[in-house]
C-alpha positions in Angstrom: 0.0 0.0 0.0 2.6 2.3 1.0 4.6 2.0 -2.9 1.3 2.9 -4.4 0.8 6.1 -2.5 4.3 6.4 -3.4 4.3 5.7 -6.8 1.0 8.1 -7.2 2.8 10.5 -5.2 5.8 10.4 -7.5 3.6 10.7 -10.7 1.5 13.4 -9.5 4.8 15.7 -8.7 6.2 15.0 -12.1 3.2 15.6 -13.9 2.6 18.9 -11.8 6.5 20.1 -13.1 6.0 19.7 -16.6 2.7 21.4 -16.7 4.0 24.5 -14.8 7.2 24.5 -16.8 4.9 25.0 -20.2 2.5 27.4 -18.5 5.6 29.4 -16.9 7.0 29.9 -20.5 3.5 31.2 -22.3 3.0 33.9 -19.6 6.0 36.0 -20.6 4.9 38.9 -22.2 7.2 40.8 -24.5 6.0 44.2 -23.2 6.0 43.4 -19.3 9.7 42.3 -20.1 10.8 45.7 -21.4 8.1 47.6 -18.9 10.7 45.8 -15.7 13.7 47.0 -17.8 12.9 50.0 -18.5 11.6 50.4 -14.5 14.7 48.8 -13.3 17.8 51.3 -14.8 15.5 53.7 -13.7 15.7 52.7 -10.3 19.8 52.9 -10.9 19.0 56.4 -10.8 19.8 58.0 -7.6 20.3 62.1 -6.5 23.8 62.9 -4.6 23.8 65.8 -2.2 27.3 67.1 -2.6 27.6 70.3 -0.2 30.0 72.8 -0.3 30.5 72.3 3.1 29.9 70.2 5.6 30.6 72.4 8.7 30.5 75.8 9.7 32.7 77.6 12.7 31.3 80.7 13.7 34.5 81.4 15.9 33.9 83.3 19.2 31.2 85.1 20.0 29.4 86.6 22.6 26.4 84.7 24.6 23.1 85.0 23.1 24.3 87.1 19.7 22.3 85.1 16.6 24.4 83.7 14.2 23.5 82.3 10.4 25.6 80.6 7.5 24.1 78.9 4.4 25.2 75.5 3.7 25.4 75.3 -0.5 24.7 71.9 -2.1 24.2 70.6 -5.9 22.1 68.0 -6.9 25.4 65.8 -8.6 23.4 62.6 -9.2 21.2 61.6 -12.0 17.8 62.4 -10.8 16.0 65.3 -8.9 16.5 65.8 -5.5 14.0 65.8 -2.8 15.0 67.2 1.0 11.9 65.5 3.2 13.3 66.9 6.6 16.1 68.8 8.5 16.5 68.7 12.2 19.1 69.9 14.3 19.8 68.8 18.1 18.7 71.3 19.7 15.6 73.8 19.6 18.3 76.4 19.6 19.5 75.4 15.7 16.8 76.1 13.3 17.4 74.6 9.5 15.3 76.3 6.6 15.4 74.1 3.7 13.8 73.7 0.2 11.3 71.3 1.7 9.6 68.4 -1.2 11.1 70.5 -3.5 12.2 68.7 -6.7 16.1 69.9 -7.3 16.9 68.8 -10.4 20.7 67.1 -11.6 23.3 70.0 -11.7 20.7 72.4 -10.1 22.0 73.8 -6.7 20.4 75.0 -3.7 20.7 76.2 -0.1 19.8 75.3 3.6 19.6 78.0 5.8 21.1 77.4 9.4 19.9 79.8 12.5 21.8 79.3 15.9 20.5 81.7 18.6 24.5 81.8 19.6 23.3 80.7 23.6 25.5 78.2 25.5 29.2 78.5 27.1 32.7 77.6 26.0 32.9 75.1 22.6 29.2 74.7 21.4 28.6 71.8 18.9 25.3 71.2 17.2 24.3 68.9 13.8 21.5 68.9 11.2 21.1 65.9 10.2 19.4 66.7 6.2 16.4 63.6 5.3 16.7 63.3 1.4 15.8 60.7 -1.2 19.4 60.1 -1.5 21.4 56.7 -1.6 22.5 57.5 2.0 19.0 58.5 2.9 20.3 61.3 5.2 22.9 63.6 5.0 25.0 65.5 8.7 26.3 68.9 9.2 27.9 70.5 11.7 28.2 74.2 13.1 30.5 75.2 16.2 31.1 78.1 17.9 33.1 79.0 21.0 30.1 81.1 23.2 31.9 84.1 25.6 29.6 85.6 28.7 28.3 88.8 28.1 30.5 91.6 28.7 29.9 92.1 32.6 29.0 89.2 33.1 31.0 86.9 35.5 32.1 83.1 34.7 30.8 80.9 37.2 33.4 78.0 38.3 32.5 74.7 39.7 34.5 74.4 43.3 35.5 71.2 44.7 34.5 71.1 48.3 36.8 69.5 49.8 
């Protein structure tokens, strides 16, 4: 009993491949063939951010005095550019950027940075830049070293002792 379901078992798989094999083969379609080409290089296409710089050092400067620079990139890929998102670290860094704005290959464009210039000694903050690019995001710096206002006196941490 058991080499009969065996043997029916055997014949049913074989008959099952060769019918699917023939079937497989008459699906193709000429068109959907070159439709999946033609999708697939364009997926090869991608968007580079290249910037002009990727930090900024705003020196010294005096507690609470606003700063700004413009970070410059160009879209040196082979499609358009799209920035989603740009968020810096702190509430005190504000980026302004071309937001789902198409930037097209060889086509430049700016991001805006606004630091309130608060903090004390060596201040640090990134932006990181969401884009459709291979990456997927892109990170910026700005530093500064922040002064007390004239007047005002540098508190120092004692030890007690």
């Amino acid at each position: 009993m058991k080499r009969v379901l065996y043997v029916f078992a055997l014949g049913a798989m074989l008959i099952g491949a060769t019918s699917c094999k023939d079937k497989a083969s008459t699906k193709i379609v000429a068109d959907n063939v070159e439709t999946a080409s033609t999708r697939d290089e364009a997926s090869k296409k991608v968007p580079v951010m290249q910037f002009e710089k990727s930090e900024h050092d705003f020196g010294t400067i005096e507690n609470g005095t606003p700063q700004e620079t413009i970070f410059k990139f160009t879209n040196t890929g082979d499609a358009p550019l799209i920035i989603t998102d740009a968020k810096s670290s702190c509430g005190c860094t504000v980026p302004e950027y071309p937001k789902n704005t198409p930037i097209a290959p060889g086509d430049s464009g700016e991001l805006l940075v606004k630091f309130n210039g608060t903090g004390q000694n060596q201040v640090t903050k990134t932006i990181t830049v969401t884009a459709n690019t291979a990456k997927g995001s892109e990170l910026l710096r700005i530093k500064a070293f922040v002064t007390p206002k004239d007047g005002a006196a540098i508190s120092v941490p004692m030890k007690n002792g």
